[in-house]
C-alpha positions in Angstrom: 116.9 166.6 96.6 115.1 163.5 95.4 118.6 161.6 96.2 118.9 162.8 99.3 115.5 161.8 100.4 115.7 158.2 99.2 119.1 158.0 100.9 117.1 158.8 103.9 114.4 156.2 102.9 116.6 153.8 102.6 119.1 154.3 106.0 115.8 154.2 107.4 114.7 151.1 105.9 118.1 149.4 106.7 117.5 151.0 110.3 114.6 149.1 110.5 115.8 145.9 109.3 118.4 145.8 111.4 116.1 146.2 114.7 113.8 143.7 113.5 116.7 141.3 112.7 118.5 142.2 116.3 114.9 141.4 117.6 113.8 138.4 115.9 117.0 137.0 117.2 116.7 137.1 121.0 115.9 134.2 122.5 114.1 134.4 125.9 113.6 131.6 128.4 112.2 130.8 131.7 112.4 128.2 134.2 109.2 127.4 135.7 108.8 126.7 139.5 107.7 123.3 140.6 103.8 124.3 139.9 104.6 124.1 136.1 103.9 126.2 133.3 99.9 125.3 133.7 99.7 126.6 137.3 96.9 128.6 136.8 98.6 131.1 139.1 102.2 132.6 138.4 104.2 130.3 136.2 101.4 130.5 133.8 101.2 134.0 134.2 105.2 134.7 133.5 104.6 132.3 129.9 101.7 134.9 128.6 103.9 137.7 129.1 106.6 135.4 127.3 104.2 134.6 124.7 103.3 138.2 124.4 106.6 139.2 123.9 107.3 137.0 121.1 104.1 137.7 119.5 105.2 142.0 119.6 108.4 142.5 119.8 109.6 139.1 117.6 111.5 137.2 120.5 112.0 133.9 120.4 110.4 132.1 123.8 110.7 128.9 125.5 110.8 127.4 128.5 111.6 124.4 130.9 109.3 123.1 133.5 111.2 122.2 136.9 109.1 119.3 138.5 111.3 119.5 142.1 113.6 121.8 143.5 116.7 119.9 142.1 115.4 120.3 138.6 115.9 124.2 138.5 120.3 124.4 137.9 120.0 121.4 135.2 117.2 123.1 133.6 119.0 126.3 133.7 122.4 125.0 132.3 120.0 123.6 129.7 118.8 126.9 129.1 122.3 128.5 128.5 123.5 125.6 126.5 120.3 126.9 124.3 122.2 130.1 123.7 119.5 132.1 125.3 120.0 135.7 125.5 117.7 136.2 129.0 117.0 133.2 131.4 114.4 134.2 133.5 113.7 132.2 137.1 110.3 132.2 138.3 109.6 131.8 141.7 111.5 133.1 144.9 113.0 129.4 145.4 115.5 129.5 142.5 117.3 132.8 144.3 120.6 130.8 145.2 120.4 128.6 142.1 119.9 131.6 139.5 122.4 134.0 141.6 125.2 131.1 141.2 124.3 130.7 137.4 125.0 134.4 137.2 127.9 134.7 139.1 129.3 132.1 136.8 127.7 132.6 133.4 128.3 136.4 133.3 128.3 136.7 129.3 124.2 135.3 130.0 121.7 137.9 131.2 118.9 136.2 134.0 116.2 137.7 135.6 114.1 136.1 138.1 111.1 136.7 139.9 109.9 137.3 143.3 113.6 137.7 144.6 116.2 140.9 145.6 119.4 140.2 146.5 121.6 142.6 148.5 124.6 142.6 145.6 122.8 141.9 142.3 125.6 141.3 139.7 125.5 142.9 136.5 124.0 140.3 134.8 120.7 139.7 136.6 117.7 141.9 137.5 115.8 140.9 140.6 112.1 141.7 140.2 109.0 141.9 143.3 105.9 142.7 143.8 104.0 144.7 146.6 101.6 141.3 147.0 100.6 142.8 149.9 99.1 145.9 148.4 96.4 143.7 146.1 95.9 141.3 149.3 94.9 144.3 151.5 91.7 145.4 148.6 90.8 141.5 148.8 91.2 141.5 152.4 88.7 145.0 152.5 86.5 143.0 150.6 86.1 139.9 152.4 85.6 142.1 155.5 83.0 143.7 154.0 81.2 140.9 152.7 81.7 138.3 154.8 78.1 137.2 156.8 79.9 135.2 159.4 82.7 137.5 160.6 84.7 134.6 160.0 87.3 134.4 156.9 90.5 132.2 156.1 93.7 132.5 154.7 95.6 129.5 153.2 99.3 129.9 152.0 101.5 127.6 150.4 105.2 127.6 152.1 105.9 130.7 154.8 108.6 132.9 153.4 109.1 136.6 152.6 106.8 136.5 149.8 103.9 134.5 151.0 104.2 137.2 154.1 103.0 139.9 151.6 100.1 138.4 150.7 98.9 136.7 154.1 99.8 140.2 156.4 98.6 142.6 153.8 94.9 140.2 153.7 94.6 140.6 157.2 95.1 144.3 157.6 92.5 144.9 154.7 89.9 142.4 157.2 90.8 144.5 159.7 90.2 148.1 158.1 87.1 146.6 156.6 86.0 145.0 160.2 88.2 144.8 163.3 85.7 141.9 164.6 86.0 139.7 161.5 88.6 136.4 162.7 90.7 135.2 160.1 91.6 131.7 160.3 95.2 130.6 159.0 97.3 127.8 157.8 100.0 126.5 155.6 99.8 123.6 153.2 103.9 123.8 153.2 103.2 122.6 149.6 102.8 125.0 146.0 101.5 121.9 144.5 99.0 119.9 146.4 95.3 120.6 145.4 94.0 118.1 147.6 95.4 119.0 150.7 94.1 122.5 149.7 91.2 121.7 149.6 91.1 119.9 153.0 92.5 122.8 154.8 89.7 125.0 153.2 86.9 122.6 153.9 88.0 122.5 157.4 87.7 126.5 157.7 84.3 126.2 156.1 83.5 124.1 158.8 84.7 126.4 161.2 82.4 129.0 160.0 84.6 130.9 157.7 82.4 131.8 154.4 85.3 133.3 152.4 89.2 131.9 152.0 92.1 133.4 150.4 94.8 131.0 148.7 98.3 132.3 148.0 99.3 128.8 147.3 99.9 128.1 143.8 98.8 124.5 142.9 97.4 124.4 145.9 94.7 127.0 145.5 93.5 124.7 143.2 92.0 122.6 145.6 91.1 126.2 147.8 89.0 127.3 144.9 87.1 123.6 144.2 86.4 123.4 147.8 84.5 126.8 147.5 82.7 125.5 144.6 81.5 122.5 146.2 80.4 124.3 149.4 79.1 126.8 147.5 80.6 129.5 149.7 83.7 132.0 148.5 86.9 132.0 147.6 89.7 134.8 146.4 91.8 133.6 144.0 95.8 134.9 143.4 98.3 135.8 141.1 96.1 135.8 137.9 92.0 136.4 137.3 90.8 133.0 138.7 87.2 133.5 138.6 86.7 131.5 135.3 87.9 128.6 137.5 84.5 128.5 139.8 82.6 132.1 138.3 80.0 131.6 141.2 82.3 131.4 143.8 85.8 133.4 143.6 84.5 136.6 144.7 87.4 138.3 143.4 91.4 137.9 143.3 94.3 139.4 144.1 96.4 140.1 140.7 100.2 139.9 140.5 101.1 140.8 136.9 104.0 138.9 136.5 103.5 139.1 133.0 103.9 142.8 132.7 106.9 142.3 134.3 108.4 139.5 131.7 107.1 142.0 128.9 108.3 145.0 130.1 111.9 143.7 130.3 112.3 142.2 127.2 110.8 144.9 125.6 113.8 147.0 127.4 116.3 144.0 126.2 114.9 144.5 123.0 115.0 148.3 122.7 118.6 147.9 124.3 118.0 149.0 127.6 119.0 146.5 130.5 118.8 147.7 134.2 121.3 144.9 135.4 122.1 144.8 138.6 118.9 146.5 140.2 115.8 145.1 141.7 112.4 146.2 140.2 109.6 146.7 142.2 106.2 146.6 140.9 103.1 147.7 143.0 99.7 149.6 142.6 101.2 152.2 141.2 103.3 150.8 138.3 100.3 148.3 137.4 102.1 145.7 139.1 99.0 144.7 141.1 95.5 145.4 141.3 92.3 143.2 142.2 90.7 141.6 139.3 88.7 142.8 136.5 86.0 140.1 137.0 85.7 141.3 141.1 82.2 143.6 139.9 80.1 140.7 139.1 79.7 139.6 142.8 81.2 142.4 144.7 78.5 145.6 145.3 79.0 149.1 143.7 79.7 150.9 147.2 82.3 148.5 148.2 83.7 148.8 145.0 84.1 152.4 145.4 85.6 152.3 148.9 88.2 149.9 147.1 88.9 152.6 144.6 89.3 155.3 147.2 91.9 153.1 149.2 93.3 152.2 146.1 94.1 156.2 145.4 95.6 156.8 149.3 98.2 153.5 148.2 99.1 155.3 145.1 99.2 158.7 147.4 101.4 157.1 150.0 99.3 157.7 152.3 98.0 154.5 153.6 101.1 152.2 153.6 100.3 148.2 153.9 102.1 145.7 156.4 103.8 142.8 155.2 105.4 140.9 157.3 104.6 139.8 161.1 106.5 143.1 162.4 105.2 145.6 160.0 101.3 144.4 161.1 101.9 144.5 164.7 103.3 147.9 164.2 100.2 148.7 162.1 97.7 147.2 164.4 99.2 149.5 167.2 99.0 152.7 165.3 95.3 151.7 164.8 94.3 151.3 168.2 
């Protein structure tokens, strides 16, 4: 009896051994978008879930910063001449080049974020968010808060994703208020702060007293324009309040790093849902509004938030996000 039960010990032990050794020897990589790894917005975001995973599950992580757009196949061929086991892509501009690196590199597994192809190969997992979901709480908040009736939204560079966020903001100003104006415009940059922060100023000027980035770099400048004018912004992607704490009223969360987690925990555990796209919204803690929003944002409002928050979940209030969607929204509204 005691044999058999230290033979079991012991083909347990090896068991273990073995996981830990399969897991200490993945190596996990990302690409960064041109914002870099110190963003303060997504790209950072994407490394602490990195980070995370090495730190739990005994990855190996790394990564390559991309500094323009031609920098992103170099740095992935860089990548794969690494040996990585998983070559992640952050950011929806390195669809074509990280769908080409898969279609050719089909012994590599990649992953990238913010991007679903029609045909994902084999190798690749597509993963998005419902941006548009966290946008419309911010949204409901600036409507309600907002003394002016006046609010802005600034985006980086109009696409599919930036969409999300900008339709699903203004159909939360609108549920909040109908009469609130929300002022718009596109920096056509992820990168540059200081044009940012002109764009914002200028929608101060206009009257607006609370601006939503979804930017990137550029919200940099969103958020110290708000600081120096000592009026609002709502940050993005990540918790941004510890970048002005008096004046981003709250921000719209994208965890990205759940994501990057979640999935290599699954390569790890020796799952891989290749050739699928992942979507990730309020209900599978993909998004939410951040945990800092209850220092300037009242206790009723924050209730309402919660309410709305449960008829998402419920499918029973279902959020625009893209031109067509909100026009189809607004009309059911009326």
């Amino acid at each position: 009896m005691k044999k058999i039960i230290l033979a079991t010990a012991l083909a347990a032990l090896m068991m273990s051994c073995a996981q830990q050794g399969t897991s200490g020897e993945l190596k996990i990589a990302m690409v960064t978008d041109v914002g870099g790894v110190n963003d303060q917005s997504f790209n950072q975001s994407a490394w602490e879930g990195l980070k995370r995973a090495q730190l739990e599950l005994g990855i190996k992580a790394s990564y390559v910063e991309s500094n323009q757009d031609a920098d992103y196949v170099p740095n992935l061929q860089s990548l794969m001449d690494a040996k990585n086991n998983l070559i992640w892509g952050i950011g929806f501009k390195m669809g074509d080049a990280i769908l080409e690196a898969a279609k050719n590199n089909p012994d590599f597994k990649f992953a990238i974020i913010d991007y679903a192809y029609e045909n994902t190969p084999s190798n690749l997992i597509g993963v998005v968010f419902k941006a548009e979901e966290a946008s419309f709480l911010v949204g409901y908040i600036a409507g309600k808060m907002t003394k002016s009736n006046i609010v802005g939204f600034v985006g980086g560079i109009k696409g599919n994703v930036i969409d999300g966020f900008d339709y699903g903001y203004h159909a939360g100003v609108n549920y909040a208020n109908p009469n609130v104006r929300v002022l718009r415009q596109y920096a056509e940059s992820f990168t540059d702060a200081a044009k940012g922060k002109v764009i914002t100023l200028e929608m101060y000027r206009q009257g607006a007293d609370i601006v939503y980035h979804a930017a990137g770099g550029v919200g940099d400048g969103v958020i110290e324009a708000a600081r120096e004018s000592r009026r609002w912004a709502i940050g993005v992607d990540r918790d941004q309040n510890y970048l002005a704490p008096d004046n981003v009223l709250t921000s719209a969360m994208k965890r990205v790093d759940n994501a990057i987690y979640n999935i290599a925990k699954d390569l790890v555990e020796g799952r891989w849902r290749g050739g699928s796209t992942i979507v990730y919204g309020l209900k599978e803690g993909g998004v939410d509004i951040a945990p800092t929003t209850s220092k300037h944002v009242p206790l009723e409002i924050l209730a309402e938030v919660d309410a709305l928050k449960n008829k998402i979940i419920a499918g029973e209030l279902v959020i625009p996000y893209n031109e067509t969607t909100y026009n189809e929204w607004l009309a059911k509204r009326k």
